[in-house]
C-alpha positions as CSV (number, residue, x, y, z in Angstrom):
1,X,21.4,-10.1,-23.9
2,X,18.7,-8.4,-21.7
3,X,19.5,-9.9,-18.8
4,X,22.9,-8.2,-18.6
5,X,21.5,-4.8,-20.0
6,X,23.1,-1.7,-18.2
7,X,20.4,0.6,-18.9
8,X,18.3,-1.6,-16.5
9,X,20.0,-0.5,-13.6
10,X,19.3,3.1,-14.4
11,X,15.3,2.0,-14.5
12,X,16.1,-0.4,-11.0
13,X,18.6,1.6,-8.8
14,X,16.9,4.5,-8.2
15,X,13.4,2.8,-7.3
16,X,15.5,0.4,-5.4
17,X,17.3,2.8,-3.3
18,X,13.6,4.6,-2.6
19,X,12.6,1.3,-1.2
20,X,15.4,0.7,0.8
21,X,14.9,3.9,2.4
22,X,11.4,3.5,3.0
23,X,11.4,0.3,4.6
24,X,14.1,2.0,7.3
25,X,12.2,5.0,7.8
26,X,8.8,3.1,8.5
27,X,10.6,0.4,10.6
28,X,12.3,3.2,12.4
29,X,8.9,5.4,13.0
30,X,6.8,2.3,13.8
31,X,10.1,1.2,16.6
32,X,10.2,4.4,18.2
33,X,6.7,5.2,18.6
34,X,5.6,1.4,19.5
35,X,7.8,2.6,22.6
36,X,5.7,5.8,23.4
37,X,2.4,4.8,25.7
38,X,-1.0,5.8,25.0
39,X,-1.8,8.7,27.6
40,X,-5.5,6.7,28.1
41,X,-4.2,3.5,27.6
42,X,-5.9,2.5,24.3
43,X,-4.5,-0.4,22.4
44,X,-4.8,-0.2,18.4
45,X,-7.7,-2.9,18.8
46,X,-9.5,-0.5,20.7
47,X,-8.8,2.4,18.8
48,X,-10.1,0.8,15.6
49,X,-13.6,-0.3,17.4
50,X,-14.0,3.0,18.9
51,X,-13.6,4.6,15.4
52,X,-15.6,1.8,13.7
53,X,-18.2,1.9,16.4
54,X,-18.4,5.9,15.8
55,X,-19.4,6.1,12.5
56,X,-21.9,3.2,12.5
57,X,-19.6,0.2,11.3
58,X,-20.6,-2.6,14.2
59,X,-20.6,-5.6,12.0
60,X,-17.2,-4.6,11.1
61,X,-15.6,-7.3,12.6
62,X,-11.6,-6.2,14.1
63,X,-9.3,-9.6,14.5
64,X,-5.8,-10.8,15.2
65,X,-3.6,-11.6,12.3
66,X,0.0,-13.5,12.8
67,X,3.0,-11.5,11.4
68,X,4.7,-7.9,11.4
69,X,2.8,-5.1,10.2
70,X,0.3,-7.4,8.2
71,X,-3.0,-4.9,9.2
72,X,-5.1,-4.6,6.9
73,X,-8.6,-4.2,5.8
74,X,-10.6,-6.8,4.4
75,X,-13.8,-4.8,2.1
76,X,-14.8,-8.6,0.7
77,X,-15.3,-9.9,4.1
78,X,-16.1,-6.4,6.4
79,X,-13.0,-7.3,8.2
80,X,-10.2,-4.8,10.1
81,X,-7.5,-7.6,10.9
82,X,-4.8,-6.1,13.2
83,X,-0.9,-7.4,13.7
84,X,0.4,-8.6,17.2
85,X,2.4,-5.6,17.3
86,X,-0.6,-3.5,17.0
87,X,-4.3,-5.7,18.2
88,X,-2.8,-5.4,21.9
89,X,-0.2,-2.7,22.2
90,X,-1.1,0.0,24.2
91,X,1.5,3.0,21.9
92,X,0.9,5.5,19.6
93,X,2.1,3.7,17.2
94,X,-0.2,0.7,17.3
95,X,-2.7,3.3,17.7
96,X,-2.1,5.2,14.3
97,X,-1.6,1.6,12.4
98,X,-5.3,0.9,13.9
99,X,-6.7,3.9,13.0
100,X,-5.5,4.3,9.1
101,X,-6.7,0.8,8.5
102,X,-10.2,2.2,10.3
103,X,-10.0,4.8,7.8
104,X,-10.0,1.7,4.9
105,X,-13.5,0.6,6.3
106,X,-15.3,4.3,6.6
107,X,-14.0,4.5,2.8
108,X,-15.3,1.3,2.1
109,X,-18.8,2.3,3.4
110,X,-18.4,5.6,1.6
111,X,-18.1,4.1,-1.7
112,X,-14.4,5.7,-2.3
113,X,-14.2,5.5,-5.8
114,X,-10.3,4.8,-5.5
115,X,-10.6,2.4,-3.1
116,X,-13.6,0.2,-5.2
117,X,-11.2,0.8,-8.1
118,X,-8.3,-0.7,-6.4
119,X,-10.3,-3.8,-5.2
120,X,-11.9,-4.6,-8.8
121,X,-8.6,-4.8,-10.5
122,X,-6.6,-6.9,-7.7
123,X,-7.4,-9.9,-9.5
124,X,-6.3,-9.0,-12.7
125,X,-3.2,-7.1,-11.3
126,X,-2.9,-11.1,-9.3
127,X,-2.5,-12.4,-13.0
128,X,-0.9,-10.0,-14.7
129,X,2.0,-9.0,-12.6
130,X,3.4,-12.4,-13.6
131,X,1.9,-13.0,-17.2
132,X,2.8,-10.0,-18.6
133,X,6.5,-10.0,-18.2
134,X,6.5,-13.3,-20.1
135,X,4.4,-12.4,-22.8
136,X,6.0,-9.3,-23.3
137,X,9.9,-11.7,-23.6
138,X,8.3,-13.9,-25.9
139,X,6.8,-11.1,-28.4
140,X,10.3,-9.5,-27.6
141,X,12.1,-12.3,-28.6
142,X,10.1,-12.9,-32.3
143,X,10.2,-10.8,-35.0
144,X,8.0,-8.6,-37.2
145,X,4.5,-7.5,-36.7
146,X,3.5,-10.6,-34.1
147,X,6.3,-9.7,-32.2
148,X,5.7,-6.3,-32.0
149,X,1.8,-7.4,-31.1
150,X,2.7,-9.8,-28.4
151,X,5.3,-7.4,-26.6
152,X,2.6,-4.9,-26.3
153,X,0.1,-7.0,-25.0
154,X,2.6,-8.7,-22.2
155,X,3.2,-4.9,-21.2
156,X,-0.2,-3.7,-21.2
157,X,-1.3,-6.5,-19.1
158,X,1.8,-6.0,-16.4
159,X,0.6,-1.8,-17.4
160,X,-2.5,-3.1,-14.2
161,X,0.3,-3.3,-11.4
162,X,1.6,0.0,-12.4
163,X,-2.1,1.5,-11.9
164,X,-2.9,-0.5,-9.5
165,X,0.0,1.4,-7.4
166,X,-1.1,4.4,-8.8
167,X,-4.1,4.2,-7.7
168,X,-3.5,2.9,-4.0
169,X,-1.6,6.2,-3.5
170,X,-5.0,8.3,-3.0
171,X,-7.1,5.1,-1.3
172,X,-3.4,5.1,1.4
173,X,-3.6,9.1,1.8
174,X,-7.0,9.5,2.7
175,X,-7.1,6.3,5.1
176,X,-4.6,8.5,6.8
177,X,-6.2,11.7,6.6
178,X,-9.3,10.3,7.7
179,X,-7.5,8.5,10.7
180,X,-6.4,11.4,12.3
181,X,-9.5,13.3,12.1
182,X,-11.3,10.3,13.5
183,X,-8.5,10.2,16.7
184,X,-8.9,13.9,16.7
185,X,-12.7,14.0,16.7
186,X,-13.5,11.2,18.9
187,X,-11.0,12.5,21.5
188,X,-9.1,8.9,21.3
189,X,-5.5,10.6,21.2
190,X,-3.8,14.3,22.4
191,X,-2.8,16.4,19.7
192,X,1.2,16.1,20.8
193,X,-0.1,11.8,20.2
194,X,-1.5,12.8,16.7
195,X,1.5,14.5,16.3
196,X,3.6,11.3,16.5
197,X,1.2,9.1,14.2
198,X,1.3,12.1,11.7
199,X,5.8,10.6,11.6
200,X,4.2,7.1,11.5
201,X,1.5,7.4,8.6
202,X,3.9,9.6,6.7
203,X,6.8,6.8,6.9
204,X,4.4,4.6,6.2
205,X,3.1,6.4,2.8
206,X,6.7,6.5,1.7
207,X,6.7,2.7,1.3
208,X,3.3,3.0,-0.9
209,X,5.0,5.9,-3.5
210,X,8.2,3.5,-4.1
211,X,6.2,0.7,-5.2
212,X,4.4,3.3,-7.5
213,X,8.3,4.2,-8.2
214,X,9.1,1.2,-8.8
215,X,6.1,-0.4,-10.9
216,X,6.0,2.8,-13.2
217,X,10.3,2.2,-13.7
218,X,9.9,-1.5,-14.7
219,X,7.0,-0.5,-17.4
220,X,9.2,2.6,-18.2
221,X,12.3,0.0,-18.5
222,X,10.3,-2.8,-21.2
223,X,8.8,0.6,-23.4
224,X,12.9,1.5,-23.5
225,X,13.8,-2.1,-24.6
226,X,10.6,-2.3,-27.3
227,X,11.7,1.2,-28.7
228,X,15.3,0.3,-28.6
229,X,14.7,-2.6,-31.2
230,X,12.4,-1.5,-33.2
């Protein structure tokens, strides 16, 4: 039976593990440098409305949001919504957070292509990340041609999560890049500060390549059990 195939694990516990790890380094990073005070005593809220204000983004709008490291940038709505750990908190940490979710909205005026990539397919990737796995058992489960057809369309439909974490690598990389040249340029943070978001953004990516990891593994793990038997 599939549910108790052992070849899964070799498609699960390495992603797994990746995650794991991630999770503790960015919890770690974002702990220790949530303890390190701004030399100016800029909060992330602040930070993100001096870099928004900077580059001509006034009606983006920068809110409170409930939750743990829930920031993030609304392009529907031109809104930067920051956690409690990070609206308020004077630290480098809350600081970096700000700024790399800045970064989302001077992409979003820019037209990134990435970024207006990943937002066009988040409803389909919505649909599909649950769809496709149980179109792709029920062809897997038949027999012959129709089979065979279904499978392949439950796994090309789950296929959009596995680009859509794909393609969030570049749109997270750059809002990072473009965050510390914005705390750089505007003079918000020292460089030995930048230094310390630079551990905090890089954590932070880690997360966003083991859900690549992990998406690409899962698709990898229904092509091994299609091919297997056929």
């Amino acid at each position: 039976m599939w549910f108790f195939d052992p070849v899964y694990l070799l498609f699960a516990i390495p992603p797994l593990l990746l995650g794991l790890w991630a999770q503790f380094r960015v919890q770690s990073a974002f702990r220790q440098y949530s303890k390190v005070k701004t030399g100016n005593g800029m909060t992330g809220a602040q930070a993100a409305r001096a870099i928004l204000d900077a580059n001509g983004l006034q009606t983006v709008a920068v809110e409170r949001v409930g939750g743990a490291l829930t920031d993030h940038y609304d392009p529907g709505h031109k809104v930067l919504r920051l956690s409690e750990t990070v609206y308020g908190t004077p630290s480098v940490a809350a600081v970096g957070v700000a700024a790399h979710e800045a970064g989302h909205a001077l992409q979003d005026k820019l037209h990134y292509g990435p970024l207006r990539l990943r937002s066009a397919i988040v409803p389909a990737v919505s649909f599909g990340s649950w769809l496709g796995p149980i179109i792709f058992m029920v062809g897997f489960f038949m027999s012959g041609v129709t089979g065979n057809t279904i499978a392949i369309a439950g796994l090309l439909l789950f296929g959009l999560t596995a680009v859509f974490s794909l393609v969030t690598l570049p749109v997270e990389f750059d809002a990072s890049k473009r965050a510390k040249q914005q705390l750089a340029a505007i003079g918000l943070l020292s460089p030995p500060e930048i230094k310390s978001v630079d551990k905090v953004l890089d954590a932070a990516a880690l997360t966003y390549v083991a859900a690549a990891v992990q998406a690409v593994m899962t698709m990898l793990y229904y092509v091994s059990l299609l091919t297997r038997r056929n």
